[in-house]
MARRO-371947 format. One record per atom (N, C-alpha, C, CB): residue number from 0; atom name; z negated, y negated, x negated. Coordinates in Angstrom, 1 decimal. Glycine has a CB too. Example, Ala and Ser with C-alpha at 12.3 -4.5 7.8 and 13.67 -1.06 7.14 Angstrom:
BEGIN
(0; "N"; (-7.8; 5.7; -13.2));
(0; "CA"; (-7.8; 4.5; -12.3));
(0; "C"; (-7.8; 3.3; -13.2));
(0; "CB"; (-9.0; 4.5; -11.3));
(1; "N"; (-7.1; 2.2; -12.8));
(1; "CA"; (-7.1; 1.1; -13.7));
(1; "C"; (-7.9; 0.0; -12.9));
(1; "CB"; (-5.7; 0.6; -14.1));
***
This chain:
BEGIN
(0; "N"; (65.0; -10.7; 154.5));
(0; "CA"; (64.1; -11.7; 154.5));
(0; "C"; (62.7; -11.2; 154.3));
(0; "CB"; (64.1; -12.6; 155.8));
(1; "N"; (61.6; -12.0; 153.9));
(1; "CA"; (60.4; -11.2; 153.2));
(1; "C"; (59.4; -11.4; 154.6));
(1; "CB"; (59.6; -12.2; 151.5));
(2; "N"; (58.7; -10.7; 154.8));
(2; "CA"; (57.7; -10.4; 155.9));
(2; "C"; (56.5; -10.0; 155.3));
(2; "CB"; (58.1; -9.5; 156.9));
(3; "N"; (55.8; -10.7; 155.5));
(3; "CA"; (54.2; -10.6; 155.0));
(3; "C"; (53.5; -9.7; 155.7));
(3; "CB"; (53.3; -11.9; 155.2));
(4; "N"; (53.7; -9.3; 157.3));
(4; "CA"; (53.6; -8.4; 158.0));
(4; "C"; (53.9; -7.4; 157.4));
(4; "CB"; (54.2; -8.6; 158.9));
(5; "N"; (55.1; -6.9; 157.1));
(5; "CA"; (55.3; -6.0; 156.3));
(5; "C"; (55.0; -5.2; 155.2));
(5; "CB"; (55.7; -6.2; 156.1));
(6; "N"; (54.8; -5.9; 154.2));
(6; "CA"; (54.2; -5.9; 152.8));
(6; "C"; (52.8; -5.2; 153.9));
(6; "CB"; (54.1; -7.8; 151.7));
(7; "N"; (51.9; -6.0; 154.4));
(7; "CA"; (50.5; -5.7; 154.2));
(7; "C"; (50.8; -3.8; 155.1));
(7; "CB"; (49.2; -7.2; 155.1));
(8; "N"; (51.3; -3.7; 156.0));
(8; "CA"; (51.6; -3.0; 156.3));
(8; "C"; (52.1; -1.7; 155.5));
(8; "CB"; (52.1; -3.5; 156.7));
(9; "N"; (52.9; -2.1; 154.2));
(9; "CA"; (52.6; -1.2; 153.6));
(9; "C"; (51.5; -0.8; 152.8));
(9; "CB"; (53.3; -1.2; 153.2));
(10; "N"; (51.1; -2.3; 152.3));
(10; "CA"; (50.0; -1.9; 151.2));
(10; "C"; (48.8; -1.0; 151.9));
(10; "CB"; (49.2; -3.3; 150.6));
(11; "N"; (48.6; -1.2; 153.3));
(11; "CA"; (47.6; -0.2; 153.6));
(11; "C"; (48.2; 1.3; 153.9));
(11; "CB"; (46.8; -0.8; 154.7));
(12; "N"; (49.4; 1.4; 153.7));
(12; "CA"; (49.7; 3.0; 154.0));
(12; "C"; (49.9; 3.5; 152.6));
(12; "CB"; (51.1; 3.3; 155.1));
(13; "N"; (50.2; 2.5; 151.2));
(13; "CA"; (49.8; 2.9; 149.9));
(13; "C"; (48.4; 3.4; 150.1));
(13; "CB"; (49.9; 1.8; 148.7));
(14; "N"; (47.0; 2.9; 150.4));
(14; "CA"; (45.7; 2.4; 150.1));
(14; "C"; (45.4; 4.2; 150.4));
(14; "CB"; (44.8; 1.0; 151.3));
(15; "N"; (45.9; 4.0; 152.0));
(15; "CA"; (45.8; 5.4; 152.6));
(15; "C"; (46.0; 6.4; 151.4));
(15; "CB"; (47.1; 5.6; 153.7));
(16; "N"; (47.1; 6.5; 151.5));
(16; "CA"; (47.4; 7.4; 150.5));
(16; "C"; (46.6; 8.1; 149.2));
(16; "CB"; (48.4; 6.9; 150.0));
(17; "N"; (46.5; 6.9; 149.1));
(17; "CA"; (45.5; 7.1; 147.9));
(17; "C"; (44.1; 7.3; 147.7));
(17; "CB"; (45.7; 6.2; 147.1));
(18; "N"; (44.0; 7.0; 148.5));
(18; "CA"; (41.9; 7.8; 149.3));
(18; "C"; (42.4; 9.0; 149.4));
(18; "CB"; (41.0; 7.2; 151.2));
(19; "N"; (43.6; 9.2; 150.2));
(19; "CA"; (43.7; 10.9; 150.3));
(19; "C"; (44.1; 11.5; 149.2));
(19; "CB"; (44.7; 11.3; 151.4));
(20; "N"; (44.9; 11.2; 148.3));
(20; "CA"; (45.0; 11.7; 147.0));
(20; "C"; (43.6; 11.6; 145.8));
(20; "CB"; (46.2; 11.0; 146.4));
(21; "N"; (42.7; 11.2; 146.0));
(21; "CA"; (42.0; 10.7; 145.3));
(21; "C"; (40.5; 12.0; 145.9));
(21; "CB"; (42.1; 9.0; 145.5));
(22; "N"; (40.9; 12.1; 147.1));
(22; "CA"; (39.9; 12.9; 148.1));
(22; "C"; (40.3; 14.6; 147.4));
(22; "CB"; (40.4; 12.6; 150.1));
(23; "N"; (41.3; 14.6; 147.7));
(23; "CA"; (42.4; 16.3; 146.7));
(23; "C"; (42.3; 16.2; 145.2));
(23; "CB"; (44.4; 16.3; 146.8));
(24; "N"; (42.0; 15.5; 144.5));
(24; "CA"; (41.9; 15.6; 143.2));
(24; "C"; (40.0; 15.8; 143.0));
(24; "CB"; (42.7; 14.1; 142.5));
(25; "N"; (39.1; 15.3; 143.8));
(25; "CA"; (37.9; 16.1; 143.9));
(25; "C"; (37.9; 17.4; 143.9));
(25; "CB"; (37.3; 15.9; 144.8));
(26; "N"; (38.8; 17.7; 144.9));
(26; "CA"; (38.6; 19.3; 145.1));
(26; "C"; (39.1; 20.3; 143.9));
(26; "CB"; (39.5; 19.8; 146.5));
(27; "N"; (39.8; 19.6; 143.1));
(27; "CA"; (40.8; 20.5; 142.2));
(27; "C"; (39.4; 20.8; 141.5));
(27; "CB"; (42.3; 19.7; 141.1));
(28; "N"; (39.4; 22.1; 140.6));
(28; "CA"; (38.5; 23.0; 139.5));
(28; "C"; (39.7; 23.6; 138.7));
(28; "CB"; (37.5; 24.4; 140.3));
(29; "N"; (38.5; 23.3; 137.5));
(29; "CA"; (39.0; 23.5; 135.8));
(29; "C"; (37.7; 25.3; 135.4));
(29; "CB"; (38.1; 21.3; 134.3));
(30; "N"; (38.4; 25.4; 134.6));
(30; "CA"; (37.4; 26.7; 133.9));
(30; "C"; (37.7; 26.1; 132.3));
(30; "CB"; (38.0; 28.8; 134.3));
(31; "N"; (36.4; 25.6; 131.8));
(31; "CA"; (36.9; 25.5; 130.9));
(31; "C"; (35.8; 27.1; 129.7));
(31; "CB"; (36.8; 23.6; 130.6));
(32; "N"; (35.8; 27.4; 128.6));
(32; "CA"; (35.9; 28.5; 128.3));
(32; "C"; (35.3; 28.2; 126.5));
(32; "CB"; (37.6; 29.2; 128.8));
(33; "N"; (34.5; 29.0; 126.1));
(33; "CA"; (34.8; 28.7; 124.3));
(33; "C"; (34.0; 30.3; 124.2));
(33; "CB"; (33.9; 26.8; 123.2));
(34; "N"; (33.7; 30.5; 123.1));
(34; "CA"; (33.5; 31.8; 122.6));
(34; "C"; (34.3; 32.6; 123.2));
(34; "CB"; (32.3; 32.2; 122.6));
(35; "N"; (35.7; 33.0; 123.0));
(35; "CA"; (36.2; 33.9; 123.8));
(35; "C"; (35.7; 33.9; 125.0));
(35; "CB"; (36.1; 35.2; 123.4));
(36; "N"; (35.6; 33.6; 125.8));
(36; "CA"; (35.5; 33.6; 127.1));
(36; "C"; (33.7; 33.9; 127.0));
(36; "CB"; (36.6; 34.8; 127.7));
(37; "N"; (32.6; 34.0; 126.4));
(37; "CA"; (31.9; 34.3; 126.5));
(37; "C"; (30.7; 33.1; 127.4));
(37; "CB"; (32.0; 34.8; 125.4));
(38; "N"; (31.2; 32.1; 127.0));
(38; "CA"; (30.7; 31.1; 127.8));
(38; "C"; (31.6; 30.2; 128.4));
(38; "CB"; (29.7; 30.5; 127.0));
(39; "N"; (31.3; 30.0; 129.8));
(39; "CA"; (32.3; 29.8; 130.6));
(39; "C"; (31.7; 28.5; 131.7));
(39; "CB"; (32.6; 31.3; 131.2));
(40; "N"; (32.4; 27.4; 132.0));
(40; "CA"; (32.2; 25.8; 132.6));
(40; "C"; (33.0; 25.7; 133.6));
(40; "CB"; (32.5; 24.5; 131.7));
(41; "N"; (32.8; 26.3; 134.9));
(41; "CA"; (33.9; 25.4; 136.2));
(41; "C"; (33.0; 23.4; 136.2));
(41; "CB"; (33.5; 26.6; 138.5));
(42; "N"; (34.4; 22.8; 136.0));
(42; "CA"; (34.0; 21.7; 136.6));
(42; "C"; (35.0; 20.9; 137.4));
(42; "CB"; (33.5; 21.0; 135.8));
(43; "N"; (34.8; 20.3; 138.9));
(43; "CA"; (35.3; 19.8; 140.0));
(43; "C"; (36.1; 18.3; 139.2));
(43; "CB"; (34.1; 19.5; 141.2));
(44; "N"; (36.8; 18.0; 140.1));
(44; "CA"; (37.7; 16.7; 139.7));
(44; "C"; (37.2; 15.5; 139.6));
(44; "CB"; (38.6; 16.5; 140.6));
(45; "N"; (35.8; 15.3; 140.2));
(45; "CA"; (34.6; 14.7; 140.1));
(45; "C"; (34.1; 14.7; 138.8));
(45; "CB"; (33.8; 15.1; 140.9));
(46; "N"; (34.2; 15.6; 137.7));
(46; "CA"; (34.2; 16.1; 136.7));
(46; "C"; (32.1; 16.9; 136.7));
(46; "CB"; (34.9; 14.7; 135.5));
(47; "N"; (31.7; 17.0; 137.8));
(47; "CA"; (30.4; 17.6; 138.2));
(47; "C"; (30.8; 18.9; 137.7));
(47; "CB"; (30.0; 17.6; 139.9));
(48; "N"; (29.9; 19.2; 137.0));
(48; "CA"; (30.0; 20.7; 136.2));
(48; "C"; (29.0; 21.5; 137.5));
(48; "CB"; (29.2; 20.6; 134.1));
(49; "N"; (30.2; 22.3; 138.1));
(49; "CA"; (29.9; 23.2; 139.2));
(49; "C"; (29.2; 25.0; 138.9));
(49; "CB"; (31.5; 23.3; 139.9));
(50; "N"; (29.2; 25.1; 137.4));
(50; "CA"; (29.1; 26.3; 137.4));
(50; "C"; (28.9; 26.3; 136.0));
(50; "CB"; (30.1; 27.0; 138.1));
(51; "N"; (27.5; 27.6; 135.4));
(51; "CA"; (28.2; 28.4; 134.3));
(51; "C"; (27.7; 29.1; 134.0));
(51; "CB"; (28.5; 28.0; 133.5));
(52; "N"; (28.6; 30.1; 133.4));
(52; "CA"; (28.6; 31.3; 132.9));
(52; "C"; (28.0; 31.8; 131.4));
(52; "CB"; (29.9; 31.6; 133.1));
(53; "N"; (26.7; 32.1; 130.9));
(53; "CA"; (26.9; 33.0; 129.6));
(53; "C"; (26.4; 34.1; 130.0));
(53; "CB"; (26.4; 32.6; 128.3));
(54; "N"; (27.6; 35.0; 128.8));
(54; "CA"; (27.3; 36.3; 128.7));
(54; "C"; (25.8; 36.9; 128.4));
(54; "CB"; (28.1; 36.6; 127.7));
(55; "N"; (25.6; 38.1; 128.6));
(55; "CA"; (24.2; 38.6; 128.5));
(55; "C"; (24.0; 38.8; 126.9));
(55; "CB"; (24.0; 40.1; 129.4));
(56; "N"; (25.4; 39.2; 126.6));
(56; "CA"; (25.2; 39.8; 125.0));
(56; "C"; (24.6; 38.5; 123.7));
(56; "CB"; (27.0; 40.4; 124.4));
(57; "N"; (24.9; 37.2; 124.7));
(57; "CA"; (24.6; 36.0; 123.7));
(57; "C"; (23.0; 35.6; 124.0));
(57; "CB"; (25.6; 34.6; 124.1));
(58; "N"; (22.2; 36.0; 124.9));
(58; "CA"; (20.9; 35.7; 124.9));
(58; "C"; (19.8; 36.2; 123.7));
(58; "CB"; (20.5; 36.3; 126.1));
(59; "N"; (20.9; 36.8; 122.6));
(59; "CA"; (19.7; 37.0; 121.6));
(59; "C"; (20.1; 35.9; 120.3));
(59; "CB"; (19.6; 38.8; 121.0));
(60; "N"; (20.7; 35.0; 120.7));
(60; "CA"; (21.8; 34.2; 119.8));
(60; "C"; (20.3; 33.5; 119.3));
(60; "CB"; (23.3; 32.9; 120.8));
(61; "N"; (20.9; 32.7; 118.4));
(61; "CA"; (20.0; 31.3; 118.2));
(61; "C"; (20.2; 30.0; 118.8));
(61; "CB"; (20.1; 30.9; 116.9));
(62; "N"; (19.5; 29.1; 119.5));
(62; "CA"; (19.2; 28.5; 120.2));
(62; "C"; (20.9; 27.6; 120.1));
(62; "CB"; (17.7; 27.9; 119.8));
(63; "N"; (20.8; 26.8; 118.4));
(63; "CA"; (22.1; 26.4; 118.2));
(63; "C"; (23.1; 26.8; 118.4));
(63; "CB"; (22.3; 26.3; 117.6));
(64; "N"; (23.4; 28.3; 118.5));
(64; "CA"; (24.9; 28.8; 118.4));
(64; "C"; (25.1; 28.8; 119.9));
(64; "CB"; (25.2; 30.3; 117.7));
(65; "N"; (24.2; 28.7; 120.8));
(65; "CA"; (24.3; 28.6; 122.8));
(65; "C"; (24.3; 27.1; 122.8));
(65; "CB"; (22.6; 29.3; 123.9));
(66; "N"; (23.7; 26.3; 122.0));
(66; "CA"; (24.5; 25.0; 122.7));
(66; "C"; (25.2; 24.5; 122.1));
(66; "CB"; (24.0; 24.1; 123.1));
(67; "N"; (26.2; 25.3; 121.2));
(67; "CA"; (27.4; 24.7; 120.5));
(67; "C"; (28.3; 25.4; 121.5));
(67; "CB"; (27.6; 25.1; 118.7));
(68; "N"; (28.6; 26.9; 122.0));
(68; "CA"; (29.0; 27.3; 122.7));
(68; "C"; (29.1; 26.0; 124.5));
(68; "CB"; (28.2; 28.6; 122.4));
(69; "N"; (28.0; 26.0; 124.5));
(69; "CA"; (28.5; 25.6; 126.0));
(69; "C"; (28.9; 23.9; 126.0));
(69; "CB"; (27.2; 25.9; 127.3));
(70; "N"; (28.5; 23.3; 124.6));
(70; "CA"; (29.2; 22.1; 124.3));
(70; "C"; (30.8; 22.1; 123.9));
(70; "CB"; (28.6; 21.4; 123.3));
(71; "N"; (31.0; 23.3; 124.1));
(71; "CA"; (32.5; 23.6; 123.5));
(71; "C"; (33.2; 24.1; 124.6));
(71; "CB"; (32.6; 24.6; 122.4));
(72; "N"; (32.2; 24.3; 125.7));
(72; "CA"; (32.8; 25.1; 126.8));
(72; "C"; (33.4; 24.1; 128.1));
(72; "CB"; (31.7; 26.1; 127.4));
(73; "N"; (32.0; 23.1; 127.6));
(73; "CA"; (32.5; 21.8; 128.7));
(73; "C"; (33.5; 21.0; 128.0));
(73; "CB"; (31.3; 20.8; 129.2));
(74; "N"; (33.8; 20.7; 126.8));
(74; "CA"; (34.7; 19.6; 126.6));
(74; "C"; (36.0; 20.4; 126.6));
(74; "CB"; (34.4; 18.8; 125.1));
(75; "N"; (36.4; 21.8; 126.5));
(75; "CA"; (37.3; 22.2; 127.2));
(75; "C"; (37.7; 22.3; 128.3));
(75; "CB"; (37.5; 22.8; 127.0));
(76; "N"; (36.5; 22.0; 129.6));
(76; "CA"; (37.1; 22.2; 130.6));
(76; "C"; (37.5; 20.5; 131.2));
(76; "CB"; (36.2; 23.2; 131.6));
(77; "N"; (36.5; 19.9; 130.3));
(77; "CA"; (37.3; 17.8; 130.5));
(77; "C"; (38.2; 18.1; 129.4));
(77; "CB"; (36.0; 15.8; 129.9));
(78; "N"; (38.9; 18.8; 129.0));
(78; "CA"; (39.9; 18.3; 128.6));
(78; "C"; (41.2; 18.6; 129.2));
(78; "CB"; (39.8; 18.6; 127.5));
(79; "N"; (40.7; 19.7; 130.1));
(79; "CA"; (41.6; 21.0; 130.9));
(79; "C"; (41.8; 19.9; 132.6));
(79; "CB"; (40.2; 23.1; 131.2));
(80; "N"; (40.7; 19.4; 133.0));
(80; "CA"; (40.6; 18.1; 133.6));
(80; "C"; (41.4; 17.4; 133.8));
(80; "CB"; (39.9; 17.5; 133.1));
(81; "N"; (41.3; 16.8; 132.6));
(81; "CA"; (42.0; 15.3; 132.2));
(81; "C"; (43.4; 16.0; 132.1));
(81; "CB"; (41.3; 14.2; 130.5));
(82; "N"; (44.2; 16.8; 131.9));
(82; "CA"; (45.6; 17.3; 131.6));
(82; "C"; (45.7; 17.5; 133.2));
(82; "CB"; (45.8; 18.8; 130.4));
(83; "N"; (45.1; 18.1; 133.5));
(83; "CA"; (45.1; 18.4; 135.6));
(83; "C"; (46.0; 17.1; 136.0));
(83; "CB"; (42.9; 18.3; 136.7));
(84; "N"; (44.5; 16.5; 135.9));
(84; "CA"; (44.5; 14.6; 136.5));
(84; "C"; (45.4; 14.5; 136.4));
(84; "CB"; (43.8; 13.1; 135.9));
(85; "N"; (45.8; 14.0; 134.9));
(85; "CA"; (47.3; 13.1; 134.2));
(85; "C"; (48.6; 13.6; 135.2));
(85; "CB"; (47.7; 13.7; 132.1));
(86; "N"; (48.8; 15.0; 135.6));
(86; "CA"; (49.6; 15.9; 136.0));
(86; "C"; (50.2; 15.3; 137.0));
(86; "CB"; (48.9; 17.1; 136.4));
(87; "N"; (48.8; 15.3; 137.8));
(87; "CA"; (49.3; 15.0; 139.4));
(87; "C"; (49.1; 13.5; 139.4));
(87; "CB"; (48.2; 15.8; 140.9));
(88; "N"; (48.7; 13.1; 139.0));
(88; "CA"; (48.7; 11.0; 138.8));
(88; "C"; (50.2; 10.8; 138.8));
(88; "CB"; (47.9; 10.1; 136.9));
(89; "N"; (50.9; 11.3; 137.6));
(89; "CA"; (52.7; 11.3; 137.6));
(89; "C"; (53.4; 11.5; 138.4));
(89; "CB"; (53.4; 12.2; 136.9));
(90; "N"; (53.1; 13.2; 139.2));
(90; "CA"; (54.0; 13.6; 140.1));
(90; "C"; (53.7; 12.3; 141.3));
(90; "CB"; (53.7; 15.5; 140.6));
(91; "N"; (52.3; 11.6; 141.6));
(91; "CA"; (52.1; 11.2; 142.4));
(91; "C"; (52.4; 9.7; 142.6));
(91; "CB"; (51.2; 11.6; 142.7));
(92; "N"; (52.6; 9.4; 141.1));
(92; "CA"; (53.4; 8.0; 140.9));
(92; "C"; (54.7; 7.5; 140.0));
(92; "CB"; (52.6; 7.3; 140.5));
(93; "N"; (55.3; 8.9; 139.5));
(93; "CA"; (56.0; 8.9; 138.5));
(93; "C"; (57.5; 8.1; 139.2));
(93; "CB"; (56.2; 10.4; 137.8));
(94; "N"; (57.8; 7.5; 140.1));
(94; "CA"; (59.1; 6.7; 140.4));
(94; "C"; (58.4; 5.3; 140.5));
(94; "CB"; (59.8; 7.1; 141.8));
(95; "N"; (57.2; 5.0; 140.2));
(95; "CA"; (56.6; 3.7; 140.7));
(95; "C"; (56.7; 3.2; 139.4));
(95; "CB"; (55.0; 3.6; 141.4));
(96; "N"; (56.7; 3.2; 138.1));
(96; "CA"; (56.5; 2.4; 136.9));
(96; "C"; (57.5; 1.9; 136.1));
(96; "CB"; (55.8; 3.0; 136.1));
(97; "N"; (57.7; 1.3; 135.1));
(97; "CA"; (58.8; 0.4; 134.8));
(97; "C"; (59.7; 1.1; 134.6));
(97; "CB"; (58.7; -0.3; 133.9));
(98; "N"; (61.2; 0.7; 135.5));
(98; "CA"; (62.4; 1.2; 135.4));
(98; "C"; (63.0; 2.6; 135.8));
(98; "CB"; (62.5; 1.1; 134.2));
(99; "N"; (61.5; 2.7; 137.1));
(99; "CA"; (61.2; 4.6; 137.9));
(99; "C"; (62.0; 4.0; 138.9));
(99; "CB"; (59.2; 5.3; 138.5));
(100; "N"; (61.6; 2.9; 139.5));
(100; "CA"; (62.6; 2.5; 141.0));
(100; "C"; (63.6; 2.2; 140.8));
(100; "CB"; (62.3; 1.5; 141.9));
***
């Protein structure tokens, strides 16, 4: 028989869940990377770009070729991100969608 009690009961231990999963997917870090490694982007699951790296040998570059580099450095590490995310979104709901239960 259906219990409304129930149901809400669960829905808040889904809710739970998912503030806490949602809290762990902040913490996760990406390195994302372009010029051979020469210029280098940590960014948090928040997608806050935490960090970055260029090499010393590129400070005599031309202005353009350093911010093609680190525009290339961050959209690899959102893209490195977004593949993370997608990852654990599945493992963390992959029996819940049509024809999973």
């Amino acid at each position: 028989m259906f219990n409304m009690g129930d149901m809400m009961g669960q829905m808040k231990d889904m809710q739970a869940k998912l503030q806490e999963q949602q809290a762990e997917m902040l913490k996760l870090e990406v390195l994302g990377e372009s010029g051979a490694g020469l210029v280098s982007v940590r960014m948090n699951g928040g997608r806050d770009v935490v960090a970055v790296l260029i090499d010393d040998s590129l400070m005599t570059e031309d202005k353009t070729v350093l911010q093609d580099l680190l525009a290339a450095a961050m959209n690899d590490a959102n893209q490195k991100l977004e593949k993370l995310l997608q990852s654990k979104m599945m493992g963390m709901f992959g029996g819940l969608g049509p024809g999973g239960a």
